[in-house]
C-alpha atoms as one frame of an Amber mdcrd trajectory, in Angstrom:
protein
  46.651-171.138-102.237  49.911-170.799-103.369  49.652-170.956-107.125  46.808
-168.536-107.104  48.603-165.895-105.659  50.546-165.259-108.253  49.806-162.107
-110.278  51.291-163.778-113.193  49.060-164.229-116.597  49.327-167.708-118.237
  51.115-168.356-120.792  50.050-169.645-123.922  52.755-172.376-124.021  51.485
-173.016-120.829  47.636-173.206-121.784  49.146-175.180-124.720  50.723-178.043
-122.671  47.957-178.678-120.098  45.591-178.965-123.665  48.061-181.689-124.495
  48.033-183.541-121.547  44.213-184.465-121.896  41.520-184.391-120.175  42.676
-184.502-117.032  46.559-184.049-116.040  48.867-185.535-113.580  50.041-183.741
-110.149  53.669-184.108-111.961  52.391-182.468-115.039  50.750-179.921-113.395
  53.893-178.981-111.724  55.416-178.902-114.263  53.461-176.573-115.972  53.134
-174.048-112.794  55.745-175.140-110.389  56.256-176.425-107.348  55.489-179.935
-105.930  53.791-182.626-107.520  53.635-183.710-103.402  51.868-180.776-102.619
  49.077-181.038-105.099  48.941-184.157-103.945  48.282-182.854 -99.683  45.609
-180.462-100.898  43.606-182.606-102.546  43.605-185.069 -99.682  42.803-182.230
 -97.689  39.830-180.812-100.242  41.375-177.664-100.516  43.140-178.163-104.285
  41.370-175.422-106.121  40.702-177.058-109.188  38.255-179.885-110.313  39.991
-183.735-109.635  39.618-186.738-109.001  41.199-190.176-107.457  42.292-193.042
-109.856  43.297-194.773-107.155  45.967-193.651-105.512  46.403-191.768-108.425
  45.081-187.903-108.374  44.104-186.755-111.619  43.206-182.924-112.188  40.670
-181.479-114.958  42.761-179.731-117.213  39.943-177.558-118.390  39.101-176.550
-114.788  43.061-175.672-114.179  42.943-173.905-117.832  39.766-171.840-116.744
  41.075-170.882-113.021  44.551-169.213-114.390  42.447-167.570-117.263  40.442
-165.978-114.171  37.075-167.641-115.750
């Protein structure tokens, strides 16, 4: 689960941008805010295995910034 792993707390700058994204958060801003590929968020919610709350728009995925916010905070 890649992101998960990480033993890394969340920043509040962090916390801070995905609350300015909105409600819900693009795979590019979410990799922007933890790294790695917008592509891959991309593959594991096709898959169903993205562990955070989305949905399609679309083609487009868009990803519950409060669920995100809530899994990083360990909640």
């Amino acid at each position: 689960m890649g992101i998960l792993n990480r033993k890394q707390t969340p920043t509040e700058e962090t916390i801070t941008f995905l609350r300015e994204c909105g409600p819900t958060c693009s795979s590019r801003e979410l990799a922007k805010a933890l790294g790695g590929q917008p592509y891959y968020y991309n593959v594991q919610a096709k898959n169903g295995n993205l562990p955070f709350e989305f949905m399609w728009r679309g083609r487009a995925l868009r990803i519950f910034t409060e669920s995100v916010i809530k899994k990083l905070k360990g909640e």
